[in-house]
N, C-alpha and C positions, 0 to 999 in steps of 0.2 A: 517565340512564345513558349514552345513547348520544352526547349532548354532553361526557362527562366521555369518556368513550372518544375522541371526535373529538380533544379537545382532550388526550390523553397523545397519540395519534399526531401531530400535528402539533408536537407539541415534541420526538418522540424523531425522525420526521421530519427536523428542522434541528440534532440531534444529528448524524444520519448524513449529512448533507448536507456539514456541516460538516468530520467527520473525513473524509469523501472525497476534499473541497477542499483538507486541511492536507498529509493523507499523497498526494497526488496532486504537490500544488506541491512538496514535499520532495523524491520519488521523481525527477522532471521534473528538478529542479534538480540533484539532483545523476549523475541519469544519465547529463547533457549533460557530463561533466566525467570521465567515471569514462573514457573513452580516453583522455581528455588526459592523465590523471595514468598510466595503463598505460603511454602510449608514451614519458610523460616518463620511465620507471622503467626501461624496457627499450628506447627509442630504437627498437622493432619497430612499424609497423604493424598487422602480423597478430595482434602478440602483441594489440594493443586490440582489435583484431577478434574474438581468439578470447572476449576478456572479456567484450565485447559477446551472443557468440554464447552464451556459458554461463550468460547472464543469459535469454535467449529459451528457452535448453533447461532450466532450470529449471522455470517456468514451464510448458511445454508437457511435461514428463513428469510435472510434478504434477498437473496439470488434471482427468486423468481422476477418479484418487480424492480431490482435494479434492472431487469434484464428489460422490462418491458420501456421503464422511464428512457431507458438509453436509445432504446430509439424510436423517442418524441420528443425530449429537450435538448438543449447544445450540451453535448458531449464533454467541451473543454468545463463548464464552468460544473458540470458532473464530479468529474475528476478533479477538479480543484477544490469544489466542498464536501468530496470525500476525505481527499488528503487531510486537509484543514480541523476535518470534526476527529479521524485517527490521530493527529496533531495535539487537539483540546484532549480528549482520551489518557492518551499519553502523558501528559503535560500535568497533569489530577495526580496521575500512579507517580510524575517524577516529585514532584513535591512532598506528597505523603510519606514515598522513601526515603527521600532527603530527612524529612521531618523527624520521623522515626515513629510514623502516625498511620499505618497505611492497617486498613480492615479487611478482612475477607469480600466484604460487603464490596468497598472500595473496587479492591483488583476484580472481583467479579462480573463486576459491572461497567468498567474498563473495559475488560475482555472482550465483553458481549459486543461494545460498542464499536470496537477497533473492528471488530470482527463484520460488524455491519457497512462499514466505512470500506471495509476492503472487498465489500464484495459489489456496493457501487463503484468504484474505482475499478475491477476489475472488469465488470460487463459493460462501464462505458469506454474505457481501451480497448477491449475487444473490437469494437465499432469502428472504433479511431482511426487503428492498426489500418484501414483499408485506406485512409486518407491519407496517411503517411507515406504508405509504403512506394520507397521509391521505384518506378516501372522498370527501370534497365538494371536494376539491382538484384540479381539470382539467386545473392546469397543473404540477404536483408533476412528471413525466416529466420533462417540457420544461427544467425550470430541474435537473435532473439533467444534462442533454445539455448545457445551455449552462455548466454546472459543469466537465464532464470539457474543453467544447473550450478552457476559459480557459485550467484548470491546464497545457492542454497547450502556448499560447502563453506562459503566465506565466510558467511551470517552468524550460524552460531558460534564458527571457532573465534571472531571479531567479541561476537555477548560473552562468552566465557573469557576470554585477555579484561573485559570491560570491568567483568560482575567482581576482580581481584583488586581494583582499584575502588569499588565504592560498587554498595548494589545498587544507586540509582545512577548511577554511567549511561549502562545502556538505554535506559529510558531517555536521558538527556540525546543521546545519538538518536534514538528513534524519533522523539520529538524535530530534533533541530531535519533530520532525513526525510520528515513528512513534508518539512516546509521547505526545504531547499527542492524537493522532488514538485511540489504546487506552481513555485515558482518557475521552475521550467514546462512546467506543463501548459502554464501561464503565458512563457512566451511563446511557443508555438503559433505562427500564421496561417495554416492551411485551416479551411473553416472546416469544424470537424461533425458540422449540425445534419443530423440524417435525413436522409433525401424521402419525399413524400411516397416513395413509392415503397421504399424501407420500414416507415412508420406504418405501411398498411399491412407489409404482410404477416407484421408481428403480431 
């Protein structure tokens, strides 16, 4: 029993591993590109700056209650309608790029939204990470750590090879990374639903 157990966490393990890696390179890639395409639209600085900055405030005014929802509702289905709405987000800025239609307004409010998406996606994997994590596995952390440092070199040098082929590339990567990363998050079997004693001491 405890070997069949081992061995579902160590495969949903390199599920999660894996979607970390996709929508991490995605995110990377095309975050490095998301001023260039602002200041190409508005020729402003500040304006990328601001777009920049509403992607940070997203993020940091979700945090608290993603933090709290995470752990009271199922985790998996968290994570998968974060992905999903950074997906929808995404998916607005790649068409508008494409189009050759895209507003300040637009990518701003993209931003915010991706921004909010990642940071439920993030504090429900936080949680997750403890179901996953396989027990004989010492080095499972470590190859997390050296995951998030590649995406973070891979990422943008991937958005800048993308943004020479067409500025809406990387977006199409980020989009299709949100939903390839959902999907594996999707299949995951270890139930990832926080335990009542967990929901109380938050």
């Amino acid at each position: 029993m405890k070997t069949e157990e081992n061995a579902r966490r160590a495969r949903d393990f390199r599920l999660y591993w894996i979607a970390g890696a996709v929508d991490q390179i995605g995110s990377q890639a095309s975050g490095i590109v998301f001023p260039l395409v602002t200041l190409a639209v508005t020729g402003s600085p500040a304006a990328a700056g601001l777009v920049g900055a509403l992607a940070l405030a997203g993020r940091l005014v979700t945090a608290p209650v993603a933090g709290v929802l995470a752990d009271r509702l199922p985790r998996k289905r968290l994570m998968v309608g974060a992905l999903l709405l950074a997906a929808a987000a995404m998916a607005v800025v790649l068409v508008a790029v494409a189009a050759g239609v895209p507003t300040l307004a637009l990518l701003a409010g993209a931003a915010f939204v991706e921004g909010v998406a990642q940071a439920g996606y993030e504090s429900a994997g936080a949680g997750a990470i403890r179901r996953v994590l396989p027990a004989d596995d010492k080095k499972a952390l470590a190859r997390l750590e050296a995951r998030n440092h590649a995406a973070q070199i891979a990422g943008p040098v991937l958005g800048g090879a993308l943004y020479q082929l067409g500025r809406w590339v990387p977006f199409l990567v980020d989009v299709v990374s949100y939903v390839v990363a959902a999907g594996l998050v999707a299949a995951i079997r270890t139930d990832l639903t926080p335990t009542v004693r967990n929901a109380r001491r938050s």
